[in-house]
N, C-alpha and C positions, 0 to 999 in steps of 0.2 A: 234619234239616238243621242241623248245627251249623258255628258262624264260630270256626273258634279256639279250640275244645271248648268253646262259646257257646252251649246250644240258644236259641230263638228268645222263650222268655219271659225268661229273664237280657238276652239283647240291648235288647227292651223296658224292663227293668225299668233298664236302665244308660242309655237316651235318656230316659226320663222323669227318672232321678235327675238328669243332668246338664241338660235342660231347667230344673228346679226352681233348681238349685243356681247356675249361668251366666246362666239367663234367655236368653228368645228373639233377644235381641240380641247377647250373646256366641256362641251357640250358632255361626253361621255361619261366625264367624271361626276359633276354634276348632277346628272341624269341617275349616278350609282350612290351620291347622297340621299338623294330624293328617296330613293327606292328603299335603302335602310331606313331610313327616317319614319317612312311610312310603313313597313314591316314594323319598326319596334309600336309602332301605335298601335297597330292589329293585334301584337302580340298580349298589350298593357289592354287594350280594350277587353280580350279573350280573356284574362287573369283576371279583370274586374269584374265583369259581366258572371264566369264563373263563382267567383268570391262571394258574389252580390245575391247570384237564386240558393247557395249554399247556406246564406245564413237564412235566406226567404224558409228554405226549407225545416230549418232548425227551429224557426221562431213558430211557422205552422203547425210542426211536431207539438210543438207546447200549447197551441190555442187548442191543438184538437184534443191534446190529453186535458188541459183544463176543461172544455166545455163537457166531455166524458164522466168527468168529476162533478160537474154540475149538474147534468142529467141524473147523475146515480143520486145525488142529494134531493134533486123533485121527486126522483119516484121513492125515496126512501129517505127522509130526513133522518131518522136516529142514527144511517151510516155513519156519521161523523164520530158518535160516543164511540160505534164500533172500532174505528179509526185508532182514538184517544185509546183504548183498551190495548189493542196491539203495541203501540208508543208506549205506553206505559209498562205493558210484560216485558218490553225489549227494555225496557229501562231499567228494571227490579236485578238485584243480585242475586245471583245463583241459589238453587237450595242449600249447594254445599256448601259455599259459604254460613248462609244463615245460622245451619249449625254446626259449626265448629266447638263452640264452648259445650257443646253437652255429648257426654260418649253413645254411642251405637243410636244417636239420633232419639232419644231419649227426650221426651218434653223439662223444659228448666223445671223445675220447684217450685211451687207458686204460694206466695210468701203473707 
């Protein structure tokens, strides 16, 4: 049984050293640093560990939707113009716009 590649006589031998050395009356306090101490670590370890597969996740979200995009593009290279074609009807101004200068939609006069 070792604590933190601690077998169990070094463990002993480091409560007695610090017994001797703090005395029975620091000892507890001491003992309730430690303990904080090492809570906020576990806590910072958890919040980064969390942090860290969250963005893992994020970032594999994206290679999988790329390589999806790329598959669609070997079995079907012209998807791309298709692509370009959407992009560009989302781009275009409205009909109603278009025509405005000419009444009941009526083609201009061709001059």
């Amino acid at each position: 049984m070792d604590f933190m590649g601690i077998g169990p006589m070094e463990l002993l031998l480091v409560l007695v050293l610090s017994l001797v050395v703090f005395g029975p009356k620091k000892l507890p306090e001491i003992a309730a640093q430690i303990g904080k101490i090492i809570a906020g670590i576990r806590r910072t370890s958890v919040d980064f560990t969390r942090e860290l597969n969250r963005e893992i996740e994020l970032d594999k979200t994206d290679v999988v939707k790329t390589v999806k995009q790329l598959n669609e593009l070997k079995r079907n290279p012209l998807s791309i113009f298709d692509e370009e074609k959407k992009d560009h009807n989302l781009k275009k101004e409205p009909d109603v716009l278009k025509n405005q200068d000419t009444p009941d939609n009526t083609p201009p006069p061709v001059k």
